[in-house]
C-alpha positions as a Python dict, from the first residue, in 0.01 Angstrom:
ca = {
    (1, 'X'): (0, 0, 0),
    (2, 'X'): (165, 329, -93),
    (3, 'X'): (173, 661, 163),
    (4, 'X'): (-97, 841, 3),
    (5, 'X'): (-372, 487, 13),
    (6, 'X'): (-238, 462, 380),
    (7, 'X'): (-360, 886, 456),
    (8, 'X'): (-693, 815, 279),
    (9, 'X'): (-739, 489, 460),
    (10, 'X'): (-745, 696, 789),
    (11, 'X'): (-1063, 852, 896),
    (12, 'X'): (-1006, 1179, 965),
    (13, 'X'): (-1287, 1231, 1216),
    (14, 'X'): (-1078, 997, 1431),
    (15, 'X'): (-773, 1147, 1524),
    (16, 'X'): (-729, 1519, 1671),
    (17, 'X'): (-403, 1677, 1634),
    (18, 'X'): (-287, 1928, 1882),
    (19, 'X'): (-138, 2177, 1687),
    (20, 'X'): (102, 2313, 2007),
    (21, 'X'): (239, 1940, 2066),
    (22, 'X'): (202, 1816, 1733),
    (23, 'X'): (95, 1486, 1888),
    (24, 'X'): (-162, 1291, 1726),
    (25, 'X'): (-460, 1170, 1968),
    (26, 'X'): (-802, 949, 1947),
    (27, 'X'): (-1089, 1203, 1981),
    (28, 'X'): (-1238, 926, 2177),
    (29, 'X'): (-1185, 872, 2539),
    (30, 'X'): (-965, 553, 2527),
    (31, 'X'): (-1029, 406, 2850),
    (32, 'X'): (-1428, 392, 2782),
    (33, 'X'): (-1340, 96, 2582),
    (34, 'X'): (-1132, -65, 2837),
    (35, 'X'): (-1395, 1, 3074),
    (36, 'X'): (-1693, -134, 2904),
    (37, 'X'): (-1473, -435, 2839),
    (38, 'X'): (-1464, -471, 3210),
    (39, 'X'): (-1723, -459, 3334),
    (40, 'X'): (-1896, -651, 3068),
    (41, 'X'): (-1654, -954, 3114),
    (42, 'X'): (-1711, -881, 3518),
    (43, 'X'): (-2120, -920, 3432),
    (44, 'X'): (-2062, -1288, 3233),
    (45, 'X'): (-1859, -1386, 3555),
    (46, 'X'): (-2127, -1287, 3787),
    (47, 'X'): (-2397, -1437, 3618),
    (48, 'X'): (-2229, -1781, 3691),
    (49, 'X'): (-2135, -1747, 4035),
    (50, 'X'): (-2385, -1823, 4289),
    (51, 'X'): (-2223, -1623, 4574),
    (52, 'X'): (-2351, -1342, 4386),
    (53, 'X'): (-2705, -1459, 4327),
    (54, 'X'): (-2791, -1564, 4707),
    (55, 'X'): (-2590, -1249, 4789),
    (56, 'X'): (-2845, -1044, 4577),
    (57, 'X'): (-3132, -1175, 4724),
    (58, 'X'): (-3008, -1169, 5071),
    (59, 'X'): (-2925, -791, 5017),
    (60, 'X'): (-3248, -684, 4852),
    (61, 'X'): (-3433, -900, 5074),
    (62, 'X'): (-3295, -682, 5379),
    (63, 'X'): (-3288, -385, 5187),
    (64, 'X'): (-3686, -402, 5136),
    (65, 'X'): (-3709, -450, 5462),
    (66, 'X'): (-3528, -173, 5601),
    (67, 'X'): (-3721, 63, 5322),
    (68, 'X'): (-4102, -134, 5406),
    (69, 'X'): (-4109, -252, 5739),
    (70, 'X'): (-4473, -271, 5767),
    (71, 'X'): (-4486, -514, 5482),
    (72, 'X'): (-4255, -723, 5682),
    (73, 'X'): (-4375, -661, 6003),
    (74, 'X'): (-4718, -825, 5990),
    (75, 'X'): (-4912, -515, 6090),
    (76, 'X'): (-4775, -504, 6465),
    (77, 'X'): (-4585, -196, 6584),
    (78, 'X'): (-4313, -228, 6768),
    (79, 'X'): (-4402, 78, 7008),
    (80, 'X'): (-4724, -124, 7088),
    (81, 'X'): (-4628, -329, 7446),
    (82, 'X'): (-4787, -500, 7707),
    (83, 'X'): (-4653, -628, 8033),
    (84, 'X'): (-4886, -909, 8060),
    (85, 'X'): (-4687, -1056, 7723),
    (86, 'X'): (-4360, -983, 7808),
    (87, 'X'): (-4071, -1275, 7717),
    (88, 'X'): (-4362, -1459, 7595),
    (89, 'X'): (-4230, -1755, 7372),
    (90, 'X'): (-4260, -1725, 6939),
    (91, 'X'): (-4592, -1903, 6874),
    (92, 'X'): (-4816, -1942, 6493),
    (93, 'X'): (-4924, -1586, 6589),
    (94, 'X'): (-4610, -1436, 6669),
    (95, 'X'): (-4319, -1545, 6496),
    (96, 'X'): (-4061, -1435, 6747),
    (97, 'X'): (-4261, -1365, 7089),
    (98, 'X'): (-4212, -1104, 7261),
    (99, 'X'): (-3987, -910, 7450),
    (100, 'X'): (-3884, -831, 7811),
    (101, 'X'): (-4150, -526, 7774),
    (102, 'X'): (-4439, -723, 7567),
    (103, 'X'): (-4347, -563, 7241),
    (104, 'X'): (-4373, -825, 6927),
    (105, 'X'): (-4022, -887, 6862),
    (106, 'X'): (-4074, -965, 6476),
    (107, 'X'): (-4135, -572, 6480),
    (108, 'X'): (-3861, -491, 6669),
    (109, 'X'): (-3656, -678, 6447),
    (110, 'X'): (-3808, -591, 6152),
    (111, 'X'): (-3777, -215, 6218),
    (112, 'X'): (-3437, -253, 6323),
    (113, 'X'): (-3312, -337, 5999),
    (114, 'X'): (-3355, 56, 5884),
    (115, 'X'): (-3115, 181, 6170),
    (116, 'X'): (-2848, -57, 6149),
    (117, 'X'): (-2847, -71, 5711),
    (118, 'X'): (-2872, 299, 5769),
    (119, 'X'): (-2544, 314, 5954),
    (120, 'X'): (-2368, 97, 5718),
    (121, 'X'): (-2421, 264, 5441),
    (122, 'X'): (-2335, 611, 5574),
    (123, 'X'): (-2018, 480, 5731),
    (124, 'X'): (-1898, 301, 5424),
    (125, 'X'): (-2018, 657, 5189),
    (126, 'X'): (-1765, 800, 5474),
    (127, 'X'): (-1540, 574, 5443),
    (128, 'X'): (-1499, 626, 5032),
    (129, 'X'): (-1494, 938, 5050),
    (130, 'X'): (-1194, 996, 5283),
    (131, 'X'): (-1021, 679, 5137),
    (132, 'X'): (-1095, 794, 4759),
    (133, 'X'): (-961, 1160, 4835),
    (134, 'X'): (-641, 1118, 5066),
    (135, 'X'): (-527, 801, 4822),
    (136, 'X'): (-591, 982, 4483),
    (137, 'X'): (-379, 1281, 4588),
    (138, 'X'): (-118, 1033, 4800),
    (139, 'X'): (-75, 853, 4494),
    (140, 'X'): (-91, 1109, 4215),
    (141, 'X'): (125, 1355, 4369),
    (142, 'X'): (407, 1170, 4525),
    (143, 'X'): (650, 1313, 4695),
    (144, 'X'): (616, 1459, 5024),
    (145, 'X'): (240, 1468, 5012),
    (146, 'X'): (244, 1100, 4960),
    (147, 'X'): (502, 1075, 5296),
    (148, 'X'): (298, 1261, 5480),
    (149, 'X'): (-64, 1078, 5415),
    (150, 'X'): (97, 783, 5434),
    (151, 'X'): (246, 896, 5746),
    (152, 'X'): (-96, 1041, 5889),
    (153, 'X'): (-258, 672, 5754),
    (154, 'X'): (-59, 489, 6008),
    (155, 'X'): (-169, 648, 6290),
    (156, 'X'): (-446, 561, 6247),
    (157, 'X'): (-433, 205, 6150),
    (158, 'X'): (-236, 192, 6503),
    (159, 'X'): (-576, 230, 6686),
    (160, 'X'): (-822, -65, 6575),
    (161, 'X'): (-1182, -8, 6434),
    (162, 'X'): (-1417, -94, 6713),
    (163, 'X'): (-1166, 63, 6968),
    (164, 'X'): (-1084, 427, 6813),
    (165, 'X'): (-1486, 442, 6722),
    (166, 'X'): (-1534, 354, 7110),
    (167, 'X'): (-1311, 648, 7246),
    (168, 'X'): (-1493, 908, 7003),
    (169, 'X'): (-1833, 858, 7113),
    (170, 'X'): (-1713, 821, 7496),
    (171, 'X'): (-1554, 1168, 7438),
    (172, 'X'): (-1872, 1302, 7205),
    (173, 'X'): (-2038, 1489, 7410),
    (174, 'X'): (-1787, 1668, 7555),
    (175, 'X'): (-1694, 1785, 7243),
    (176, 'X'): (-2008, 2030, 7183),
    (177, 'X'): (-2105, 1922, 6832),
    (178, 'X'): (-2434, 1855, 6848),
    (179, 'X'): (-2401, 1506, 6609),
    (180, 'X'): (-2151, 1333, 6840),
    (181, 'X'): (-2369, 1417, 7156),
    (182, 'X'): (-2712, 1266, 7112),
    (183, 'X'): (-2547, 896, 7009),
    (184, 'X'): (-2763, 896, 6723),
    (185, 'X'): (-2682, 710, 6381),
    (186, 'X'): (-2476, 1016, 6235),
    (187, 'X'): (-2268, 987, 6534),
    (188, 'X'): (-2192, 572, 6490),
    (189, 'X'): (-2151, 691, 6152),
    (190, 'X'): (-1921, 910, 6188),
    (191, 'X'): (-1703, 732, 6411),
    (192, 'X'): (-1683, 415, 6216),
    (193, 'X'): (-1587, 609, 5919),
    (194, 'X'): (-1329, 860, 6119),
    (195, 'X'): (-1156, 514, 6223),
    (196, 'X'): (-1258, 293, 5937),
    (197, 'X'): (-1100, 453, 5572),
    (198, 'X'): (-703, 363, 5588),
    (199, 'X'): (-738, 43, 5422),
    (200, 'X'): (-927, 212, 5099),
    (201, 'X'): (-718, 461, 5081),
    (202, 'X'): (-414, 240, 5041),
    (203, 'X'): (-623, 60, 4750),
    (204, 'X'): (-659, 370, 4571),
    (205, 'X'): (-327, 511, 4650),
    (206, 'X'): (-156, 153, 4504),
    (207, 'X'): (-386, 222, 4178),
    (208, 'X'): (-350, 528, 4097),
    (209, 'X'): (63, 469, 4142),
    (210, 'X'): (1, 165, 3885),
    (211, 'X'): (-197, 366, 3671),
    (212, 'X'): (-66, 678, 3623),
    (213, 'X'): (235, 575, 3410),
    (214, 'X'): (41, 420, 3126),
    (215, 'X'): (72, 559, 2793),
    (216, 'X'): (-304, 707, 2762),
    (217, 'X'): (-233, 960, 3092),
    (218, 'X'): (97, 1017, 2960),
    (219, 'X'): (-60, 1157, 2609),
    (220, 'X'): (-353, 1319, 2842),
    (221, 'X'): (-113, 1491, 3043),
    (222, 'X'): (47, 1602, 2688),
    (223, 'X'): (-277, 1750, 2553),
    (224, 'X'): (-267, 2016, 2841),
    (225, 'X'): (-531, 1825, 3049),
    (226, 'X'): (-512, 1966, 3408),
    (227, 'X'): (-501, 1733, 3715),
    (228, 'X'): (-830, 1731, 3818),
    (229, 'X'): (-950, 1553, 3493),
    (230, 'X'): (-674, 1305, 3448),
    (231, 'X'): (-756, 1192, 3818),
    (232, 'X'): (-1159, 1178, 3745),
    (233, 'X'): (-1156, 1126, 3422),
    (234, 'X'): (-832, 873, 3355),
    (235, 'X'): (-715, 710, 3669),
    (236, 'X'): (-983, 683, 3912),
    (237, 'X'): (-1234, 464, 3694),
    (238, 'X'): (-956, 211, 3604),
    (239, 'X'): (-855, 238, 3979),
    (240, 'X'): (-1228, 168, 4084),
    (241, 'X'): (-1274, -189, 4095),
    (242, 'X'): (-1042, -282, 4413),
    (243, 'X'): (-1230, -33, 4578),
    (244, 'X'): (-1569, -143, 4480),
    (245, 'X'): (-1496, -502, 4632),
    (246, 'X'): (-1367, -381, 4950),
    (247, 'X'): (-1678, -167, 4996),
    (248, 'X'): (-1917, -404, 4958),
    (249, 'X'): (-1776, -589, 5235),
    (250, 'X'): (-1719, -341, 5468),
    (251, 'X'): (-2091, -271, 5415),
    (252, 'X'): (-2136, -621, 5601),
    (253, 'X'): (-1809, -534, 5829),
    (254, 'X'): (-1978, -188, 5998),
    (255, 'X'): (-2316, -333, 6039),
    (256, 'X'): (-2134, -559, 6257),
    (257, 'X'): (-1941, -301, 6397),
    (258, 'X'): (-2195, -123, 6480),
    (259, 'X'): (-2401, -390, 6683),
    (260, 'X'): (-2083, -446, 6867),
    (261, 'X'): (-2067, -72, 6989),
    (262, 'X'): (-2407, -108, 7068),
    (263, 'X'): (-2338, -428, 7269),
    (264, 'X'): (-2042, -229, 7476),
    (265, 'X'): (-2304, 34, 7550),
    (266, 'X'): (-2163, 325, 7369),
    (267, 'X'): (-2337, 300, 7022),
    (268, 'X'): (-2696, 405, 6990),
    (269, 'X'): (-2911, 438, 7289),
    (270, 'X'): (-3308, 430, 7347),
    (271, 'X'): (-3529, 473, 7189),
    (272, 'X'): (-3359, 360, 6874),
    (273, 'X'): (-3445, 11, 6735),
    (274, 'X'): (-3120, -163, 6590),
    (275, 'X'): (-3022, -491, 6621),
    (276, 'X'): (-2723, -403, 6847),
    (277, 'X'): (-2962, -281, 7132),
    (278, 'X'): (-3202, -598, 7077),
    (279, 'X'): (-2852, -859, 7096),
    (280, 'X'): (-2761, -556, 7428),
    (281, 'X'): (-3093, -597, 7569),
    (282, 'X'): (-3182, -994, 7595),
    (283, 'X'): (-2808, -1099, 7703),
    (284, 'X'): (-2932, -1105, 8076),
    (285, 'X'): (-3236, -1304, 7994),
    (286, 'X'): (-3053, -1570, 7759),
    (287, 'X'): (-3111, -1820, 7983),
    (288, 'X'): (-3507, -1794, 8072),
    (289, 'X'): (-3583, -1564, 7710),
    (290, 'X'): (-3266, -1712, 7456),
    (291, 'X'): (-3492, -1544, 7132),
    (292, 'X'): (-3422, -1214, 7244),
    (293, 'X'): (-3076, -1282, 7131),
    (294, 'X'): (-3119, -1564, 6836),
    (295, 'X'): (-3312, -1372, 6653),
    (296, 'X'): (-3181, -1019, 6589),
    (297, 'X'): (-2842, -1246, 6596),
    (298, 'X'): (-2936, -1464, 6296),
    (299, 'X'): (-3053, -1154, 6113),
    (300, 'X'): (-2733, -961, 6166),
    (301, 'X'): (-2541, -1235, 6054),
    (302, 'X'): (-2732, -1318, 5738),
    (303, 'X'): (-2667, -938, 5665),
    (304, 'X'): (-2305, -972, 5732),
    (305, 'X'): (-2283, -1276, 5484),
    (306, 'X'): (-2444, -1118, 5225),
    (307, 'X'): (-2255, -836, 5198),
    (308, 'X'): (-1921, -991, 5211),
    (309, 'X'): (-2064, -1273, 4975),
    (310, 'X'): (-2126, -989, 4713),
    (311, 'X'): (-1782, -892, 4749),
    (312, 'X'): (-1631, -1203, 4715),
    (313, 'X'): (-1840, -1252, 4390),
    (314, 'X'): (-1728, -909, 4293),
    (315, 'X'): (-1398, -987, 4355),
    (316, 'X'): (-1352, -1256, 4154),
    (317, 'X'): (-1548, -1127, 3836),
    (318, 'X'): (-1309, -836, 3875),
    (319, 'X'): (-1006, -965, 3888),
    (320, 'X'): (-873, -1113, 3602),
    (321, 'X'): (-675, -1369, 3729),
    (322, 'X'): (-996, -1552, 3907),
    (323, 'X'): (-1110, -1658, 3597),
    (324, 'X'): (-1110, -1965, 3380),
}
């Protein structure tokens, strides 16, 4: 083929010279390709795993319930007590008796499924945020700021989950802000996220180092794009997927967490229904009222596995080396 077949063989709708460079570019975004190729290939994987369909239902089962609880709840209110039923056995009527004040526990339980998904999902939106943020500009940048974050990330991976959210709500109210004081779910929230982002940040951070030096951020970075959009536009959604697993899980991982803050007594406090204050409630009647604790326990847990079976599934639809 000679040189001028070979110039009228090219489309020239498809490549956009900058005239200041004089490099040649696609006018397409190259990594939309890429990405649909993911996440395409990441959909056939899914759709053959079945930790990812009972994970589904699990989730959507619980998230319907958190978002309808009266469809769930089998018309009773969980406000609605009476002594003279109190740690009254389940029964054909009521599924899960009643409690040590003669409220139907399938309410209770029911309606505690909004406060503690509610929490979860705040503190894991937290948790992206500050992970996303602090590794895109550790990694990006380099240097000192890089030192530094990483520096500031150690600190506080030395002081574990559960315990650093523990010592902020013990010293919430004397703080003044009004969120930390009333032990509410912005203030669990909070906490678990203030103590809970280190290990997404280091995901992004290790990303965005790998991806930065390919070729198409190298010719973005050419064309005079600033920063801001190489990160958003360039790096972060090839640098997503790590992140997306780990989320999913720690979905499952702060529900948990948050029951167990509960159970220590410095998580969420009456009148709020979560599953935490249910498990907190009925451990001094376990031996003469044991559903008080089976119960909102075998609910939490089912949560807890379905988040981190998601994950799993996600994780090995994402990562190429899982598959056949």
């Amino acid at each position: 083929m000679t040189d001028q077949q070979q110039e009228q063989s090219l489309d020239p709708a498809q490549i956009e010279v900058d005239v200041r460079t004089g490099l040649g570019a696609p006018s397409a975004d190259v990594t939309e390709g890429r990405q649909n190729s993911l996440w395409s290939d990441a959909w056939g994987q899914l759709r053959r795993n079945p930790l990812f369909w009972i994970g589904s239902f699990l989730g959507v089962f619980f998230v319907l319930m958190a978002i309808f609880p009266s469809w769930f709840a089998r018309g009773a209110d969980p406000r609605a007590c009476s002594l003279t039923e109190s740690k009254q056995p389940p029964s054909s009527a009521h599924w899960m008796g009643f409690d040590q004040q003669g409220c139907d526990y399938l309410a209770n339980v029911v309606y505690g499924a909004r406060t503690s998904l509610t929490i979860g999902l705040l503190s894991v939106i937290g948790v992206l945020l500050l992970g996303v943020i602090i590794g895109a500009v550790a990694g990006y940048y380099g240097g000192i700021a890089d030192s530094l974050l990483a520096r500031l990330t150690d600190i506080f991976f030395a002081l574990p989950l559960i315990l650093g959210a523990l010592i902020l709500l013990r010293v919430g109210p004397s703080t003044g802000l009004p969120i930390l004081s009333d032990r509410g779910a912005g203030a669990v929230a909070i906490a678990l996220s203030a103590f809970g982002w280190m290990t997404a940040m280091r995901l992004v951070r290790s990303q965005v180092i790998a991806v930065k030096s390919q070729d198409y951020v190298a010719a973005a970075r050419a064309m005079g794009a600033s920063n801001f959009r190489i990160l958003t536009r360039h790096i972060l959604p090839n640098a997503v997927a790590p992140v997306l697993v780990y989320s999913t899980i720690t979905v499952g991982v702060l529900i948990a967490a948050e029951a167990t803050l509960t159970y220590l007594g410095v998580g969420l406090q009456r009148p709020a229904i979560s599953w935490g204050l249910q498990i907190e409630n009925g451990q001094s009647l376990l031996r003469t009222a044991p559903h008080l604790v089976l119960f909102p326990s075998i609910i939490l847990s089912l949560t807890v596995m379905a988040f981190i079976m998601l994950g799993d599934a996600l994780r090995d639809a994402l990562d190429p080396r899982q598959r056949s």
